[in-house]
mmJSON file of the N, C-alpha and C atoms, coordinates in Angstrom:
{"data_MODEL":{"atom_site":{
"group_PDB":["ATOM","ATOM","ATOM","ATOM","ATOM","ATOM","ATOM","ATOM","ATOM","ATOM","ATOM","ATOM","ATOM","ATOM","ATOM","ATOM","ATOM","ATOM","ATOM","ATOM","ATOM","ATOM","ATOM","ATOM","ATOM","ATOM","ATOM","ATOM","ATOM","ATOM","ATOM","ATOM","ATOM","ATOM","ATOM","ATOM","ATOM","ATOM","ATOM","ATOM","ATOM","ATOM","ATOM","ATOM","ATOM","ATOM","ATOM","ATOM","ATOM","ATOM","ATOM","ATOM","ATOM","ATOM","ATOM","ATOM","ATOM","ATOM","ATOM","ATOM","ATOM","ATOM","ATOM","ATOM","ATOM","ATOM","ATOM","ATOM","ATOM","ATOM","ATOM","ATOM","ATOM","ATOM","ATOM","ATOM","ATOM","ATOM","ATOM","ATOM","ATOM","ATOM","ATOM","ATOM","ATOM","ATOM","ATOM","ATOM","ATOM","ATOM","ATOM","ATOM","ATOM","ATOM","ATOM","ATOM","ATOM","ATOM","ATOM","ATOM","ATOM","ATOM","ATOM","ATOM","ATOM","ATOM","ATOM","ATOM","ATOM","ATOM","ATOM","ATOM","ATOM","ATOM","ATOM","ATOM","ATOM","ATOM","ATOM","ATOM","ATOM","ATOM","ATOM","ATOM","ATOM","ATOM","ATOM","ATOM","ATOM","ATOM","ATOM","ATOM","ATOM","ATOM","ATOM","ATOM","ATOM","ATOM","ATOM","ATOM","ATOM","ATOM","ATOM","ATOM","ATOM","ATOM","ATOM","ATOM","ATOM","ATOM","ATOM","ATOM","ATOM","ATOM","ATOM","ATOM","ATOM","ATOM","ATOM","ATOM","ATOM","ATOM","ATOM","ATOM","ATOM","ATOM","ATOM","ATOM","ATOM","ATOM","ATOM","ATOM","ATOM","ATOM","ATOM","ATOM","ATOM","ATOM","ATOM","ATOM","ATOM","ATOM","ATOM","ATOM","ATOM","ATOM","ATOM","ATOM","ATOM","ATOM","ATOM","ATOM","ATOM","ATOM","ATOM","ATOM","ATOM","ATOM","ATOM","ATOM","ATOM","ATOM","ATOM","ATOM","ATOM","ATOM","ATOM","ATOM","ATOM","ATOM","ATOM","ATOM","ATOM","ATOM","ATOM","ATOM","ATOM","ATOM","ATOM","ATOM","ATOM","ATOM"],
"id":[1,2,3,4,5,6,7,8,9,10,11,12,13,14,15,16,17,18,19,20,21,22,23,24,25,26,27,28,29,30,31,32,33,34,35,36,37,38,39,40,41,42,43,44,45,46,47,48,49,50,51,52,53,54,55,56,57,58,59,60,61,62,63,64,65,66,67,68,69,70,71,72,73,74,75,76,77,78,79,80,81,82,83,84,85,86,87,88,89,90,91,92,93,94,95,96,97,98,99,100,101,102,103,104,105,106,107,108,109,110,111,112,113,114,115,116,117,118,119,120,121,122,123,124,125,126,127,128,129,130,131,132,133,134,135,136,137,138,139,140,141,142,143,144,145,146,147,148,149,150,151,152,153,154,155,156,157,158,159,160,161,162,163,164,165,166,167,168,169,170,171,172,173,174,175,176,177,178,179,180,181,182,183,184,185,186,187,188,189,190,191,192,193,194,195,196,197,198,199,200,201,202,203,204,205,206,207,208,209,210,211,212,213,214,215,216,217,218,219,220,221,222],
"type_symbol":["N","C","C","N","C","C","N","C","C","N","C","C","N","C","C","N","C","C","N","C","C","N","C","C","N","C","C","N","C","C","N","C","C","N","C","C","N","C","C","N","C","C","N","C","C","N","C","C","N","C","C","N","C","C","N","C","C","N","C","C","N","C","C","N","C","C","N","C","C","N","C","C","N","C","C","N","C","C","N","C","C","N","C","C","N","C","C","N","C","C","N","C","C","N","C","C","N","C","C","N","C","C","N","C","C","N","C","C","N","C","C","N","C","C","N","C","C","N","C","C","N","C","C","N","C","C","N","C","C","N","C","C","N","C","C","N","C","C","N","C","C","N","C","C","N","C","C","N","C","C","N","C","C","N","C","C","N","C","C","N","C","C","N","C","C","N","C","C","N","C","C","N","C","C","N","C","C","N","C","C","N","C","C","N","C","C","N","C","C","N","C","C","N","C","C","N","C","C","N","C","C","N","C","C","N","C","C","N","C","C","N","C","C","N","C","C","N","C","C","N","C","C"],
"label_atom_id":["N","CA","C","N","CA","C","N","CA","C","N","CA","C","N","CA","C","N","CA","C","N","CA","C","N","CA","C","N","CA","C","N","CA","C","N","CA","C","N","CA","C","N","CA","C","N","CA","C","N","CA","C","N","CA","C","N","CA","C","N","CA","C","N","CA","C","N","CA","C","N","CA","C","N","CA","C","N","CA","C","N","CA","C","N","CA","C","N","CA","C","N","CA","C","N","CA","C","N","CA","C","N","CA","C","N","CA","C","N","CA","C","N","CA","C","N","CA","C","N","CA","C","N","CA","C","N","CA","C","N","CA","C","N","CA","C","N","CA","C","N","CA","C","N","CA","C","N","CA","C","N","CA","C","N","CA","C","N","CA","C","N","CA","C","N","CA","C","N","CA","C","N","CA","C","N","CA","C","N","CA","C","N","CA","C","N","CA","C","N","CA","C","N","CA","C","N","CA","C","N","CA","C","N","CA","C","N","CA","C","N","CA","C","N","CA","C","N","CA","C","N","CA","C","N","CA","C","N","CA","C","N","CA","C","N","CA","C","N","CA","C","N","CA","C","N","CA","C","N","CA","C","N","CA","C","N","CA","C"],
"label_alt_id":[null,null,null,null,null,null,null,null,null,null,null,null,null,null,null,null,null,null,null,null,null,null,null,null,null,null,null,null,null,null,null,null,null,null,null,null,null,null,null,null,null,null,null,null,null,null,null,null,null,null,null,null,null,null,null,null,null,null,null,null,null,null,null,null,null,null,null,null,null,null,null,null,null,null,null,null,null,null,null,null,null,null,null,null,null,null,null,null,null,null,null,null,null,null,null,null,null,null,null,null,null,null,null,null,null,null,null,null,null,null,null,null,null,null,null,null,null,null,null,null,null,null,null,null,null,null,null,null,null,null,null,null,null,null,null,null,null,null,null,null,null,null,null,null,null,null,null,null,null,null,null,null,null,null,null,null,null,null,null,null,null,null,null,null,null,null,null,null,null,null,null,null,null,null,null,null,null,null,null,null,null,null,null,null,null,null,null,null,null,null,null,null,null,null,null,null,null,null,null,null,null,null,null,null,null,null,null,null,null,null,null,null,null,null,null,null,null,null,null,null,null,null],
"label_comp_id":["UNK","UNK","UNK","UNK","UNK","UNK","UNK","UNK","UNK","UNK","UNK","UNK","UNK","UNK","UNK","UNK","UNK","UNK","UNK","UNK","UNK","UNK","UNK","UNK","UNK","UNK","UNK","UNK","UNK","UNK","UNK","UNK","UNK","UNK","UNK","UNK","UNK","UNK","UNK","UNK","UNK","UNK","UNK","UNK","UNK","UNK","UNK","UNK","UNK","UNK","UNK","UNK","UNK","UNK","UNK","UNK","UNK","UNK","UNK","UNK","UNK","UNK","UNK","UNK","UNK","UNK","UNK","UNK","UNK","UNK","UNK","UNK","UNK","UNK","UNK","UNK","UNK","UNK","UNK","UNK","UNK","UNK","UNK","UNK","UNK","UNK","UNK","UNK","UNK","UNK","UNK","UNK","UNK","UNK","UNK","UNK","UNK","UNK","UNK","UNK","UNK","UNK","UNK","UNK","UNK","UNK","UNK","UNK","UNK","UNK","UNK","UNK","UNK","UNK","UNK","UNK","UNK","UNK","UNK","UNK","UNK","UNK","UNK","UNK","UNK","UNK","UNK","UNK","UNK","UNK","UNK","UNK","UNK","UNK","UNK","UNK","UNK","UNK","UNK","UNK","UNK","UNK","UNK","UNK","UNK","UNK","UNK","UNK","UNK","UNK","UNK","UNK","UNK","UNK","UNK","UNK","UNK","UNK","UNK","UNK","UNK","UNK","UNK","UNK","UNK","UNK","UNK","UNK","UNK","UNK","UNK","UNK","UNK","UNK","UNK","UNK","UNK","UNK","UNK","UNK","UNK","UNK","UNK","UNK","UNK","UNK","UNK","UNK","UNK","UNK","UNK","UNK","UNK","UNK","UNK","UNK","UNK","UNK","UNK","UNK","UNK","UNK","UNK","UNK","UNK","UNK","UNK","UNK","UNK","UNK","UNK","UNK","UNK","UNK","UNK","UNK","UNK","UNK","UNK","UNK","UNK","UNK"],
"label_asym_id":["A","A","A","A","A","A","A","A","A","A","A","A","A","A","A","A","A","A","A","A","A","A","A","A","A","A","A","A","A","A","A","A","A","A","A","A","A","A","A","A","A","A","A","A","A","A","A","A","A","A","A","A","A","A","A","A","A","A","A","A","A","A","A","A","A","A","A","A","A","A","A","A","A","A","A","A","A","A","A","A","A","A","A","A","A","A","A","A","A","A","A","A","A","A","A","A","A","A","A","A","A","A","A","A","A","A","A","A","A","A","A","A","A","A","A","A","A","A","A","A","A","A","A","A","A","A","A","A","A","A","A","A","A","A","A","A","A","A","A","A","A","A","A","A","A","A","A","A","A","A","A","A","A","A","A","A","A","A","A","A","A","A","A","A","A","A","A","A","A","A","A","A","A","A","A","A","A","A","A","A","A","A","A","A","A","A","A","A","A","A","A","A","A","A","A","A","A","A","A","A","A","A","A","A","A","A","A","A","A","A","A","A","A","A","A","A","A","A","A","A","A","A"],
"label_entity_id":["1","1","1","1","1","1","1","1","1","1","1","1","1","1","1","1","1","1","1","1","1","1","1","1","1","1","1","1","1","1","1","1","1","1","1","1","1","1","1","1","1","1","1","1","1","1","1","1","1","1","1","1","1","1","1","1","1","1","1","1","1","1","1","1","1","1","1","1","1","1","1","1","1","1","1","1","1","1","1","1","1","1","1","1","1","1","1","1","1","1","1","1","1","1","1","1","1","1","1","1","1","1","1","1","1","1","1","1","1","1","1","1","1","1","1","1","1","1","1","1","1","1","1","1","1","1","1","1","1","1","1","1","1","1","1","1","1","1","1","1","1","1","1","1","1","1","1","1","1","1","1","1","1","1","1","1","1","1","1","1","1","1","1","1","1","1","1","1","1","1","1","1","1","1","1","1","1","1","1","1","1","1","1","1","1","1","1","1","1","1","1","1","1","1","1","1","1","1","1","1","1","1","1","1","1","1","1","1","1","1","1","1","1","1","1","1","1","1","1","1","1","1"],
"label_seq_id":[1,1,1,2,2,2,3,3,3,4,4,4,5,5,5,6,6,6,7,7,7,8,8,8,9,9,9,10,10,10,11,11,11,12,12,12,13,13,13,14,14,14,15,15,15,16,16,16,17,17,17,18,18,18,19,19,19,20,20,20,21,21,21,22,22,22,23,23,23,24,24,24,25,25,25,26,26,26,27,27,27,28,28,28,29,29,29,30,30,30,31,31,31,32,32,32,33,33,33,34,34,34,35,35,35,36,36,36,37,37,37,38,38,38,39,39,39,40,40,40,41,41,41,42,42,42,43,43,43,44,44,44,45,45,45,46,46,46,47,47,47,48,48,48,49,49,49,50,50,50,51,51,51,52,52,52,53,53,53,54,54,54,55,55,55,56,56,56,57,57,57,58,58,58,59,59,59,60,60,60,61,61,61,62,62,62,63,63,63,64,64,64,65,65,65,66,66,66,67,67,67,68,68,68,69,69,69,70,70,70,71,71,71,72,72,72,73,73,73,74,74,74],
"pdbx_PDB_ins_code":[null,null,null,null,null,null,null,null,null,null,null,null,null,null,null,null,null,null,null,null,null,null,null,null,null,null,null,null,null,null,null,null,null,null,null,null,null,null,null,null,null,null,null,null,null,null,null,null,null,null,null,null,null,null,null,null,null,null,null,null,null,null,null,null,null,null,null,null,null,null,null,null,null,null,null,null,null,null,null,null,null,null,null,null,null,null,null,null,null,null,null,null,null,null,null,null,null,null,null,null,null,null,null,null,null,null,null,null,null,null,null,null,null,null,null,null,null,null,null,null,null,null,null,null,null,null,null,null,null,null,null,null,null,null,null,null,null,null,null,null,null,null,null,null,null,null,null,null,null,null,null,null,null,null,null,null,null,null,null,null,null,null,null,null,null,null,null,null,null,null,null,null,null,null,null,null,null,null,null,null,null,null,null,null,null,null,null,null,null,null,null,null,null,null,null,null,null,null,null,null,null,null,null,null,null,null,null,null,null,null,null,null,null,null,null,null,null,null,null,null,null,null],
"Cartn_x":[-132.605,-133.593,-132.98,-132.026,-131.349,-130.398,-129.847,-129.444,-130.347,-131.398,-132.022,-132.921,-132.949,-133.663,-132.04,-131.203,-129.556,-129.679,-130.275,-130.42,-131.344,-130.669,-131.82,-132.245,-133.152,-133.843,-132.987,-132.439,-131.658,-130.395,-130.035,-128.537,-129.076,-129.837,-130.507,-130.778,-131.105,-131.6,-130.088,-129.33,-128.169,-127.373,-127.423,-126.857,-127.398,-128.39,-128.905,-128.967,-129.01,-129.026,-127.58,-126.429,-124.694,-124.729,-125.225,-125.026,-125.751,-126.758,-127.422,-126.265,-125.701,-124.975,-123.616,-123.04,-121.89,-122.196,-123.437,-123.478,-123.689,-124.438,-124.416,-123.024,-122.446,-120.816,-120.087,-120.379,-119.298,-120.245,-121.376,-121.884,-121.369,-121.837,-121.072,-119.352,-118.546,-117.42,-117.205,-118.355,-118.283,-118.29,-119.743,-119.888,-118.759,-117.81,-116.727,-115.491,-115.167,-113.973,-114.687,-115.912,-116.108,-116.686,-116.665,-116.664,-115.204,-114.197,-112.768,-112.36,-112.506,-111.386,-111.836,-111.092,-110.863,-111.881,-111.96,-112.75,-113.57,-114.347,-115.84,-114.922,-115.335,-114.809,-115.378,-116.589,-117.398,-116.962,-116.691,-116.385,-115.295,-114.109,-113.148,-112.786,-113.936,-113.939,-114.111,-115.607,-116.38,-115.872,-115.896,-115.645,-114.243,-113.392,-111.726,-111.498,-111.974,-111.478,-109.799,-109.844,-108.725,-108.718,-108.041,-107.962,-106.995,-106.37,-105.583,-106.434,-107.45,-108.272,-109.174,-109.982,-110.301,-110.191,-108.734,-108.332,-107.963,-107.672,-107.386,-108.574,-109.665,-110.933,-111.226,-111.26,-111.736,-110.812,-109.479,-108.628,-108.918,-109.175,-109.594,-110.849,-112.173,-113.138,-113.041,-111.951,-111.749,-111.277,-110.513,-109.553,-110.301,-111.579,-112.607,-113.617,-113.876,-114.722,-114.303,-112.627,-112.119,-111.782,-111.892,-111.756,-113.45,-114.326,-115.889,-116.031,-115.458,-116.046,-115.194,-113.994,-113.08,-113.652,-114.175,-114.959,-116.588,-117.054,-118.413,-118.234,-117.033,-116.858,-116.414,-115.511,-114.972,-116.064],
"Cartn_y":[-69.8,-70.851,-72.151,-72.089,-73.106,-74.096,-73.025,-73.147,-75.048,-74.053,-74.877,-76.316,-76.163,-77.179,-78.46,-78.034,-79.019,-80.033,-79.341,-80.387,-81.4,-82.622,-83.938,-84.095,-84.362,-85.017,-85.818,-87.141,-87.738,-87.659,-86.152,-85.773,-84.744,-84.399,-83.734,-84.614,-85.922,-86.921,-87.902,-87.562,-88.434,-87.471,-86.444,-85.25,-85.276,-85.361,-85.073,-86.431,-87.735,-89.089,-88.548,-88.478,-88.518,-87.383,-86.648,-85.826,-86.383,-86.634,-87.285,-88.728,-89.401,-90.678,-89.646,-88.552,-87.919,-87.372,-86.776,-86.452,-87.475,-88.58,-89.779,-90.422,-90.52,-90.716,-90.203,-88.73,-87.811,-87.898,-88.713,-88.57,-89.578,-90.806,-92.189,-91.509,-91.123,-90.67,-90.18,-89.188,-88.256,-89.617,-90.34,-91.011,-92.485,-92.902,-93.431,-93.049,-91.589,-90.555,-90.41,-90.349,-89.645,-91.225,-92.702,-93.642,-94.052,-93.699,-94.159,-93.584,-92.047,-91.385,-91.548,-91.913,-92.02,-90.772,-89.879,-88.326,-87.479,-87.115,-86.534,-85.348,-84.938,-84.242,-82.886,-82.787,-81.969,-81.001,-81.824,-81.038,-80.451,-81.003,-80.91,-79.639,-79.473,-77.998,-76.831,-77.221,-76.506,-75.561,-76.366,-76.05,-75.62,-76.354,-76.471,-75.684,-75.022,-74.535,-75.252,-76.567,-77.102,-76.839,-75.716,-75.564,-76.29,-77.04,-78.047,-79.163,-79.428,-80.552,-80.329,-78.971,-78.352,-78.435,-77.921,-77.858,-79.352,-80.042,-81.324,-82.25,-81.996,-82.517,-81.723,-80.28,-79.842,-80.074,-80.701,-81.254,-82.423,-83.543,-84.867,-84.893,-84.072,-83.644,-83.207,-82.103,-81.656,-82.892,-83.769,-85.108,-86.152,-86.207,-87.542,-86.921,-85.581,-85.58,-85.588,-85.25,-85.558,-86.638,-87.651,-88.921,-89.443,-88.926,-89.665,-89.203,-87.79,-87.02,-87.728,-87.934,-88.687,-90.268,-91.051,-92.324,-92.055,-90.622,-91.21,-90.653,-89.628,-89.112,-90.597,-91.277,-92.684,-93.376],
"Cartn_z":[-154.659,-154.683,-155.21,-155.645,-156.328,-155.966,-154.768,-153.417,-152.44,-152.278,-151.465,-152.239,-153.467,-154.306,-154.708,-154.217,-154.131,-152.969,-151.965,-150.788,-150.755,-150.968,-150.622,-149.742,-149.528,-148.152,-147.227,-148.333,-147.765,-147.417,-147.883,-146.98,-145.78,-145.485,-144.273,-143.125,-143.749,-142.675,-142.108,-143.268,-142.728,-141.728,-142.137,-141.359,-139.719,-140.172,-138.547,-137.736,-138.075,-137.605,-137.157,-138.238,-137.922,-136.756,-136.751,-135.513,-133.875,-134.073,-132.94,-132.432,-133.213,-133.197,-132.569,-133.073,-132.55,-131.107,-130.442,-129.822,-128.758,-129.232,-128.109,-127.777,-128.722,-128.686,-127.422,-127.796,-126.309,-125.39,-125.023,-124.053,-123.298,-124.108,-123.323,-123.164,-123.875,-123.305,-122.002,-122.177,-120.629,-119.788,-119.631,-118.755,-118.53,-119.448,-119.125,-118.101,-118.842,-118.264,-116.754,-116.546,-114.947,-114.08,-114.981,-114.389,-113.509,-114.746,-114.511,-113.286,-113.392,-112.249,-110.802,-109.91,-108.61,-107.95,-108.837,-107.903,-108.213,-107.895,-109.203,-109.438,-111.11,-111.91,-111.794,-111.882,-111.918,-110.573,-109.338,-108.288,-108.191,-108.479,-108.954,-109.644,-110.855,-111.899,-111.447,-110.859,-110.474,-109.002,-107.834,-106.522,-106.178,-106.771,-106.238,-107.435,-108.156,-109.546,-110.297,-110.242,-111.09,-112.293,-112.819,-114.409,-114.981,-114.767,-115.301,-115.494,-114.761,-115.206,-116.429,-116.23,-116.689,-118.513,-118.329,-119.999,-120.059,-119.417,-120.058,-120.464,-119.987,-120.435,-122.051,-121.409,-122.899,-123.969,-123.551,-125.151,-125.085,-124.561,-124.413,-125.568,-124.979,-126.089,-127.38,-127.211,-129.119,-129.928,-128.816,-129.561,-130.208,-128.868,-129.172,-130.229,-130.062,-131.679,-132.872,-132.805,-134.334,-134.421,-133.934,-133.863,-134.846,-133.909,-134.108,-135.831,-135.952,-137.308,-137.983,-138.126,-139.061,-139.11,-138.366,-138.677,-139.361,-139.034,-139.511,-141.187,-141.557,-142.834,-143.634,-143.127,-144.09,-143.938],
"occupancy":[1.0,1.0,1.0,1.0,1.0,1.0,1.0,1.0,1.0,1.0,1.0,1.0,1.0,1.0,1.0,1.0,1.0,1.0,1.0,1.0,1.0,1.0,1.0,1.0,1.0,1.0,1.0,1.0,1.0,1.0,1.0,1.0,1.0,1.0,1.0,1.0,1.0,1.0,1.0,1.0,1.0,1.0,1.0,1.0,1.0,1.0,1.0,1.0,1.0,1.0,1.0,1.0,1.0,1.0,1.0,1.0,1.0,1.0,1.0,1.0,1.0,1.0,1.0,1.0,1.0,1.0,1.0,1.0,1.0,1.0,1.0,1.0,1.0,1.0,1.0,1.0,1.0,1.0,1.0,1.0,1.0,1.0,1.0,1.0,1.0,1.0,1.0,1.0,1.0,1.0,1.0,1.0,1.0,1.0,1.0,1.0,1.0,1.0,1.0,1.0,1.0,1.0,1.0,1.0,1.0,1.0,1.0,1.0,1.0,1.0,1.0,1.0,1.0,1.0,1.0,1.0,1.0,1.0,1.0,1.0,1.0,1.0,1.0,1.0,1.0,1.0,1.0,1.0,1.0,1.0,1.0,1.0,1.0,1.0,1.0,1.0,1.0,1.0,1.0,1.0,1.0,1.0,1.0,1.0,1.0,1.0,1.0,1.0,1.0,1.0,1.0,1.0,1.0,1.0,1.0,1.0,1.0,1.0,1.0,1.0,1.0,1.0,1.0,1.0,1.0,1.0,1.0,1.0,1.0,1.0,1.0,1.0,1.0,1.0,1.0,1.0,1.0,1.0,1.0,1.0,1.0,1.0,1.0,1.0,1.0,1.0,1.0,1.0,1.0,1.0,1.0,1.0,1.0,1.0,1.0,1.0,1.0,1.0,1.0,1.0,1.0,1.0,1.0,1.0,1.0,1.0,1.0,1.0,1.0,1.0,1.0,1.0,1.0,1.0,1.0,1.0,1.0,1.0,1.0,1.0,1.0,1.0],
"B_iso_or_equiv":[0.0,0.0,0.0,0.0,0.0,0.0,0.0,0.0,0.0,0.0,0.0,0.0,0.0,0.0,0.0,0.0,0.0,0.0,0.0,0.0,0.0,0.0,0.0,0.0,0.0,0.0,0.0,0.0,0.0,0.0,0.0,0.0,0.0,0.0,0.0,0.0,0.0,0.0,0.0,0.0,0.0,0.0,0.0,0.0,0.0,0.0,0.0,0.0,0.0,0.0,0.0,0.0,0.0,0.0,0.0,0.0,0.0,0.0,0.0,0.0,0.0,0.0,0.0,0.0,0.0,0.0,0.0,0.0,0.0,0.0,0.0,0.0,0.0,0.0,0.0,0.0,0.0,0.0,0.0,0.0,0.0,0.0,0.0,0.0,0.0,0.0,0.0,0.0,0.0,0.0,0.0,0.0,0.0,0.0,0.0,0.0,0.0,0.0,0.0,0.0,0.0,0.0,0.0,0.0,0.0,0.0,0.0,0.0,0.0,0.0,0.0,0.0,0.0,0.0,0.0,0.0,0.0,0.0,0.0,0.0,0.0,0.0,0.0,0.0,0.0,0.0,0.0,0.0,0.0,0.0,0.0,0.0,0.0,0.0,0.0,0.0,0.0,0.0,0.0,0.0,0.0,0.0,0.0,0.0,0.0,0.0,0.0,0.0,0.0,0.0,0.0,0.0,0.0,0.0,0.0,0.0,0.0,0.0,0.0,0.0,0.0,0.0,0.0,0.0,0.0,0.0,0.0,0.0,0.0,0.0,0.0,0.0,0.0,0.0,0.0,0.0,0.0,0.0,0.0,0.0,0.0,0.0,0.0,0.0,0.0,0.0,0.0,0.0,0.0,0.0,0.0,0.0,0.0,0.0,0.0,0.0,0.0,0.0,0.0,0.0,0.0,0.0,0.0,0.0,0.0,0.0,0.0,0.0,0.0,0.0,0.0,0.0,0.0,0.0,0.0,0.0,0.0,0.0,0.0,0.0,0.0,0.0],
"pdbx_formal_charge":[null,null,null,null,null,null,null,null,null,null,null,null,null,null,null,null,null,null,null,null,null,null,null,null,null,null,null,null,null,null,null,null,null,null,null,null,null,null,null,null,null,null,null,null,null,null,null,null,null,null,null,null,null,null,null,null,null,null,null,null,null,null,null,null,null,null,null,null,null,null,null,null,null,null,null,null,null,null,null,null,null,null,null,null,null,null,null,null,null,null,null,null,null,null,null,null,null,null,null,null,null,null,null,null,null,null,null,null,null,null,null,null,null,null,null,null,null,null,null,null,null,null,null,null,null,null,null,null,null,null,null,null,null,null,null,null,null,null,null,null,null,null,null,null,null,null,null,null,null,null,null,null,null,null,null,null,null,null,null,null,null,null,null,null,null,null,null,null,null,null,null,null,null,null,null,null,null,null,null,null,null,null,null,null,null,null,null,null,null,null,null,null,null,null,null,null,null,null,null,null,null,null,null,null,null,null,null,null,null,null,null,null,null,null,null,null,null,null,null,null,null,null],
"auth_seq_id":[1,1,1,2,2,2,3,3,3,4,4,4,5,5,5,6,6,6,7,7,7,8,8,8,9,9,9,10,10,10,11,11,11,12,12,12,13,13,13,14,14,14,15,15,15,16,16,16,17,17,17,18,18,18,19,19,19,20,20,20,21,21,21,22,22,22,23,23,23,24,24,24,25,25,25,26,26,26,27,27,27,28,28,28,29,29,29,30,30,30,31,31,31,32,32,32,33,33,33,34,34,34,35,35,35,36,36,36,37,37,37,38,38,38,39,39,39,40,40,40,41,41,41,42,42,42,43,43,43,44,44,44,45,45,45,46,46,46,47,47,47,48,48,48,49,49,49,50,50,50,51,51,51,52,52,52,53,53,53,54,54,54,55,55,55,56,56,56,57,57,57,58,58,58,59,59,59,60,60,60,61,61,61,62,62,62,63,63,63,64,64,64,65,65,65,66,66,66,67,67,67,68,68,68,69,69,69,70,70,70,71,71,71,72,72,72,73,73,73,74,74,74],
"auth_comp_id":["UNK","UNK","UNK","UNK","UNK","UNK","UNK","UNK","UNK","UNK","UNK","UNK","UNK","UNK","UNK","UNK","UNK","UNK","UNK","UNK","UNK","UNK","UNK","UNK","UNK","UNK","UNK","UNK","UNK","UNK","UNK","UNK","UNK","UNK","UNK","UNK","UNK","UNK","UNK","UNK","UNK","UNK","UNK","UNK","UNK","UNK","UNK","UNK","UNK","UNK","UNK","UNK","UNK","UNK","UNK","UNK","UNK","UNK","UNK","UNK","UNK","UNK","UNK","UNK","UNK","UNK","UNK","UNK","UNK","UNK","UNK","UNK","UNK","UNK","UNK","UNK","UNK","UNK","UNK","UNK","UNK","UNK","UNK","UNK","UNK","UNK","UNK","UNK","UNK","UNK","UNK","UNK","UNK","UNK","UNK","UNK","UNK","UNK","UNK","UNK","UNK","UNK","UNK","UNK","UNK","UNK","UNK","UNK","UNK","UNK","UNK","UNK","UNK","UNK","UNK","UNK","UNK","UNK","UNK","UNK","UNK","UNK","UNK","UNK","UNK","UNK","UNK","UNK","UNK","UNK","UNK","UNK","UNK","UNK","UNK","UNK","UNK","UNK","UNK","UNK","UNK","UNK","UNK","UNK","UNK","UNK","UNK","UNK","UNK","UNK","UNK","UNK","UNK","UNK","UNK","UNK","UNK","UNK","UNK","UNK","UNK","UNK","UNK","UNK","UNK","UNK","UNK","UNK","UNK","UNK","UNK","UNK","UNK","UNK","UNK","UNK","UNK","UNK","UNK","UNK","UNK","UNK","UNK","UNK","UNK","UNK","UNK","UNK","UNK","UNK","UNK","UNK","UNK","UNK","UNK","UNK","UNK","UNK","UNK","UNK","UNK","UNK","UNK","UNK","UNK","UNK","UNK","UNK","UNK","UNK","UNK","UNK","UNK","UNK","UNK","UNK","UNK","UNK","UNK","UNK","UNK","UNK"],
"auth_asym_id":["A","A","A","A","A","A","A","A","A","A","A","A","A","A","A","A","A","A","A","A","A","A","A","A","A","A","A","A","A","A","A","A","A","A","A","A","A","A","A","A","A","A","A","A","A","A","A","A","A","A","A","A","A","A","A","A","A","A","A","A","A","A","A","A","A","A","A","A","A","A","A","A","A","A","A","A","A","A","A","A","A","A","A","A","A","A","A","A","A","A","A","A","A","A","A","A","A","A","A","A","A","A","A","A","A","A","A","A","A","A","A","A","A","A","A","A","A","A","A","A","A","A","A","A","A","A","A","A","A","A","A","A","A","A","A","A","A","A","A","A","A","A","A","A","A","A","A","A","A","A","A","A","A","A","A","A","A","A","A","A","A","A","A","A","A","A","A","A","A","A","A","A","A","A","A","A","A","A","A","A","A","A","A","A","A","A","A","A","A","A","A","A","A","A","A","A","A","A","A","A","A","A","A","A","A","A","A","A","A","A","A","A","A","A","A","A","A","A","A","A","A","A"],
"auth_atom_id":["N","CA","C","N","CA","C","N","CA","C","N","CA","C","N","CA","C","N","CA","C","N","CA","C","N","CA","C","N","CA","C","N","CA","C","N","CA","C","N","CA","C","N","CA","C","N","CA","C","N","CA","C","N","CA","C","N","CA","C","N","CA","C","N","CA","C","N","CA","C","N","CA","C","N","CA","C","N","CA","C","N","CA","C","N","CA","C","N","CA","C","N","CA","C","N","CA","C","N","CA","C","N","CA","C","N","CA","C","N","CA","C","N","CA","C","N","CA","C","N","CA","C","N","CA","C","N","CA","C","N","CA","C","N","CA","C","N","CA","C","N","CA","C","N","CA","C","N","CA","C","N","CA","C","N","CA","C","N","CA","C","N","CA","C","N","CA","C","N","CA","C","N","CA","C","N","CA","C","N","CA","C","N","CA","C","N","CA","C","N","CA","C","N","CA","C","N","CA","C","N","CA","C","N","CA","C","N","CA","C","N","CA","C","N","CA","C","N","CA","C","N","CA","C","N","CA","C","N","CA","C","N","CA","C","N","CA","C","N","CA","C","N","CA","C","N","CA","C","N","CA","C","N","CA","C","N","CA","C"],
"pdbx_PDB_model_num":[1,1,1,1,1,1,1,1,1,1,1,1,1,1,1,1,1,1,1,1,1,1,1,1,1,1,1,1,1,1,1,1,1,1,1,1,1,1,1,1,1,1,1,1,1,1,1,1,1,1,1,1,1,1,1,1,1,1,1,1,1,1,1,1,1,1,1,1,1,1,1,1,1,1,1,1,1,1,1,1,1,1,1,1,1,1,1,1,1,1,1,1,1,1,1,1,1,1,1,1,1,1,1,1,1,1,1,1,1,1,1,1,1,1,1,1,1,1,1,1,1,1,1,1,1,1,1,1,1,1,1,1,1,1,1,1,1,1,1,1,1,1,1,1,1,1,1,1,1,1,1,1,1,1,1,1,1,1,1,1,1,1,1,1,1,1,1,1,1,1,1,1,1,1,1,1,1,1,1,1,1,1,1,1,1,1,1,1,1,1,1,1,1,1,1,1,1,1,1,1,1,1,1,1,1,1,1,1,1,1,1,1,1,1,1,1,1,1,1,1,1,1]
}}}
């Protein structure tokens, strides 16, 4: 119980604002990365199964959220 009487309000609310702000973050990302390239991505993944694109998106993503989490922690 002592546990849960530690948590402020106002670190619950910053928590969840900083997350909503992180998640809008990689969204506009997505929608940059699939503005830029010459060829829809999605089809690309999906249809042609390119796993080289594939993993290079999903490290692009691990990169851009430790990027976002390391700015919203400072």
């Amino acid at each position: 119980m002592e546990y849960l009487a530690a948590i402020h309000l106002a670190e619950l609310i910053s928590t969840v604002f900083y997350t909503i702000v992180g998640v809008a973050l990689m969204g506009m990302v997505w929608k940059v990365i699939d503005w830029m390239t010459p060829f829809p991505i999605m089809k690309e993944i999906e249809q042609d199964q390119n796993m080289a694109l594939a993993v290079l998106i999903g490290m692009l993503f691990i990169s851009i959220s430790i990027i976002i989490a390391a700015v919203i922690v400072s």
